[in-house]
Steps between C-alpha positions, in 0.01 A plus 500: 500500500803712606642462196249537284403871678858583460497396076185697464621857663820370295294520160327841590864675581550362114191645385536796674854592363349389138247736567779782562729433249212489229404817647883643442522357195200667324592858662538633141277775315216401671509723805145384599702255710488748745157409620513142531807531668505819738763455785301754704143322469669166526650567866155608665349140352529158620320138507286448801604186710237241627504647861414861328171383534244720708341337800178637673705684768723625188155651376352602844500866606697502800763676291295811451564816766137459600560172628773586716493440841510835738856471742242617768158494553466833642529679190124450442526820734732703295409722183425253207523182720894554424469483125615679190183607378639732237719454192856307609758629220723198548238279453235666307567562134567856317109645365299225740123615511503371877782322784581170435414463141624191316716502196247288380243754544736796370587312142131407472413799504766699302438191247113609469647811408730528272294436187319850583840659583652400157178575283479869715905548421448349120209779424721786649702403251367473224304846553883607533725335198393354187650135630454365063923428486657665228888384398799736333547304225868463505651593888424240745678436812895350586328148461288555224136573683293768302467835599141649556455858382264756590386724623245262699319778651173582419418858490124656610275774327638358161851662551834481328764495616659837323179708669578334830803633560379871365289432881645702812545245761178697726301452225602120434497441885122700515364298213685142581656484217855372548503153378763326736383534872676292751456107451358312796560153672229332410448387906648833640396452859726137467701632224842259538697346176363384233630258246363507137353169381828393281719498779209329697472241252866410562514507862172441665606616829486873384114511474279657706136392602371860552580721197676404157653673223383733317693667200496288181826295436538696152612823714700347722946395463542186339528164716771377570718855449851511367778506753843733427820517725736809459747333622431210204397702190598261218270217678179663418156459650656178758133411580491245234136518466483407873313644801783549736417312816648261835479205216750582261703803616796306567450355125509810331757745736714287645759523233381897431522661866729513754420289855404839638285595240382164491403442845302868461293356221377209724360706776327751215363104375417419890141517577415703785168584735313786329210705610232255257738201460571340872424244714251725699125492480556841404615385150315497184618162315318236555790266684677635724844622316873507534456902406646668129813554399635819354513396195161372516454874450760587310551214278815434353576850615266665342110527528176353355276746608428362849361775729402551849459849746771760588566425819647860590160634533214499768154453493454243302304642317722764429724247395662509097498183224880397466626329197767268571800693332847315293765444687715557165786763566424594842892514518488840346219642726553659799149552665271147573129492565267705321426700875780405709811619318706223612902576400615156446381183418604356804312704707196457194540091518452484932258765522273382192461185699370672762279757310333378202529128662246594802396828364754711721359358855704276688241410719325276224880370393538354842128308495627338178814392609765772323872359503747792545758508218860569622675820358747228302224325353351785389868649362487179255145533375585865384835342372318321246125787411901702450575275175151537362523722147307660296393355170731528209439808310675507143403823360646699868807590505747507856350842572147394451459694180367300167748426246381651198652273263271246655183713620203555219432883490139444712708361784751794433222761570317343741832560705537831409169541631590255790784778623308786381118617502407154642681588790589144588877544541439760781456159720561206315901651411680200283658241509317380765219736441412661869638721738502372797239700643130531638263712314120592559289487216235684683183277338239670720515762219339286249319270818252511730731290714793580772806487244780278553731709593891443433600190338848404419603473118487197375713393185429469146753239386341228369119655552353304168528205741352617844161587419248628636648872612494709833532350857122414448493330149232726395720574147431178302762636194747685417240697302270567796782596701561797241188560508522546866793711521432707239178608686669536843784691416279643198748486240267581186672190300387450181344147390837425249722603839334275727523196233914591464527520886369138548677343195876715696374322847446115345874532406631601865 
């Protein structure tokens, strides 16, 4: 009998490392493998054993704080017989409509819904933007994924765009005219990331059971993006095609980056509690979870469009839309955080854990069970978001400047208009295309809304591949986002300037 126990667990250690060299084996173009085979999902799962069984006492309620037993009974003459009547923030979980809610009672309910929270974010939409995808015909992004054009926006009273901007802001704010007012959360009062549904169909673990997605994949970076190293220029995009992630890593890097940078790139691929993803009853997947990574968010060092809430700002509903931004180039910038003006990315790496992980309150982060990253930990993460580049950018020059032996004469005055009447070079100065400063926009001209106040420049290099635009997404294109500017800083930009501005930007 002995034996034949010992041939059998025998034969499934054989199977088992079949299984995982098959799996090795077929990690080619195919980066779907991914899902079948996520490292993350795979270490919250296991078989149940026979004596995993429940019995009645395992199902009983003795477990519940109502049951317990008082330490004395004289507290039936104290205030509340002794008890917590009220909400318990340890226990109870974030939003509960009363103390001592279930989890099961919480995702029931968020479940019933978020088909009425998506339809009521899809129509603000589409009163909005003209969502019908349109593609340039011949730019598309590093990896080859088309480029929407625009503008999406959909103006009111039968307007062009040309009388639009002949408008004084009072008169556009009066009337409600201006066509890109700030984009909501679709769950503000929960807000909290949100993946978009491609990334979700990869990795499971990143969806939520209370709000989805809601921008249509055609505006959003392509999936997986392209990955450049400054310090590795001839290799190219080093992605492969992949999703970067705790599975293969090792496979592509370890023959790339240095143990340093190589040991930062783990802990950006090591998963993390997070305000929404957490073991918790507080969280909003529907197992209990491990947490995100950074590069959950900022895949392959970049972005897909995930979003969640500023966490700088109080009350919540006060509170701003934040696009996830690219992590490409933040060697050459010197301020982090859209609000916080961070001054290195050391400093950016610990305290973004802290901030947009748990929404800037460290009193949630220690419910979920926050690790605290050591200052050389975080030294080595920063060593490697240090080697992430920019996209290649043929017709640029070392200053930034086109090469006019390569540029078409469109792109040629579209910069010209870039550094001149457009105004665009005042902030975004090449050849990394910002300045390194904070700059207030002052919306509330055009809005009847608060205004954003100051918001760090963000960079241009390699824009054709990080839509949509502004902290908030609310730009779906390149057009609308000349559309935009042109009417904020009212610029008076002729139809044939705007279309040479966008076809200079797709080549930066």
């Amino acid at each position: 009998m002995e034996k034949r126990k010992i041939l059998f667990l025998t034969l499934l250690g054989v199977i088992g490392l079949g299984i995982g060299i098959n799996n090795a084996i077929s990690q080619n173009d195919n980066v779907l493998i991914e899902k079948e085979n996520d490292a993350i999902m795979s270490a919250q799962t296991h078989d149940p054993r026979p004596e995993q069984k429940k019995s009645k006492h395992d199902h009983s309620n003795i477990f519940d704080a109502s049951s317990a037993l008082p330490s004395s009974d004289t507290f039936q003459q104290q205030p509340d017989n002794g008890k917590t009547l009220g909400f318990d923030f340890y226990r109870d979980s974030l939003n509960a409509k009363k103390p001592q809610q279930t989890f099961e009672e919480t995702m029931k309910s968020d479940m019933a819904e978020r088909p009425r929270i998506s339809r009521t974010q899809q129509e603000l939409l589409q009163s909005r933007y003209d969502l019908t995808p349109r593609f340039d015909a011949e730019v598309t992004m590093t990896r080859g994924k088309p480029i929407a054009v625009g503008p999406t926006a959909v103006l009111k009273d039968k307007m062009s765009w040309q009388k639009l901007a002949a408008i004084s802001p009072e008169e556009i704010r009066k009337n409600n005219l201006f066509p890109y007012p700030a984009l909501p959360h679709p769950k503000q009062v929960t807000g909290g990331q949100v993946f978009p549904l491609m990334q979700i169909s990869m990795f499971p673990r990143l969806e939520r059971f209370d709000v989805e997605f809601d921008l249509p994949e055609a505006f959003l970076p392509e999936f997986p993006p392209a990955i450049f190293l400054q310090n590795r220029p001839e290799l190219g995009d080093v992605s492969r095609g992949e999703v970067v992630s705790i599975n293969n890593f090792y496979r592509l890097f370890k023959d790339i980056l240095t143990p340093v940078q190589l040991t930062g790139l783990q802990m950006l691929l090591t998963p993390l509690p997070q305000e929404e993803f957490n073991p918790t009853d507080d969280r909003k997947s529907a197992q209990p979870s491990l947490g995100v990574t950074c590069f959950d968010c900022h895949v392959n060092g970049h972005t897909t469009g995930q979003f969640h809430l500023s966490p700088d700002m109080r009350p919540q509903e006060r509170r701003v839309r934040l696009d996830t931004t690219s992590l490409r180039g933040v060697y050459s910038q010197q301020i982090h955080g859209s609000k916080r003006s961070l001054r290195s990315i050391e400093d950016f790496t610990e305290f973004e854990f802290r901030t947009a992980y748990f929404n800037g309150d460290p009193i949630h982060a220690m419910k979920k069970g926050f690790p605290m990253i050591d200052r050389i930990h975080v030294s080595h993460m920063a060593q490697f978001q240090n080697m992430l580049d920019f996209p290649p950018a043929p017709k640029l020059d070392s200053q930034g400047r086109l090469d006019p032996s390569k540029a078409t004469e469109k792109e040629i005055r579209g910069e010209n208009i870039f550094l001149g009447k457009g105004q665009c070079g005042n902030c975004h100065q090449p050849p990394a295309f910002l300045d390194n400063q904070m700059h207030d926009l002052k919306l509330e001209r055009f809005l009847n809304e608060p205004g954003d106040g100051p918001i760090k420049t963000f960079t241009l290099r390699g824009i054709k591949d990080s839509p949509p635009y502004l902290h908030d997404g609310r730009l779906l294109t390149l057009e609308d986002t000349v559309e935009f500017f042109n009417l904020v800083l009212q610029l008076k930009l002729t139809d044939e300037e705007k279309s040479d501005l966008v076809a200079y930007m797709k080549q930066l």
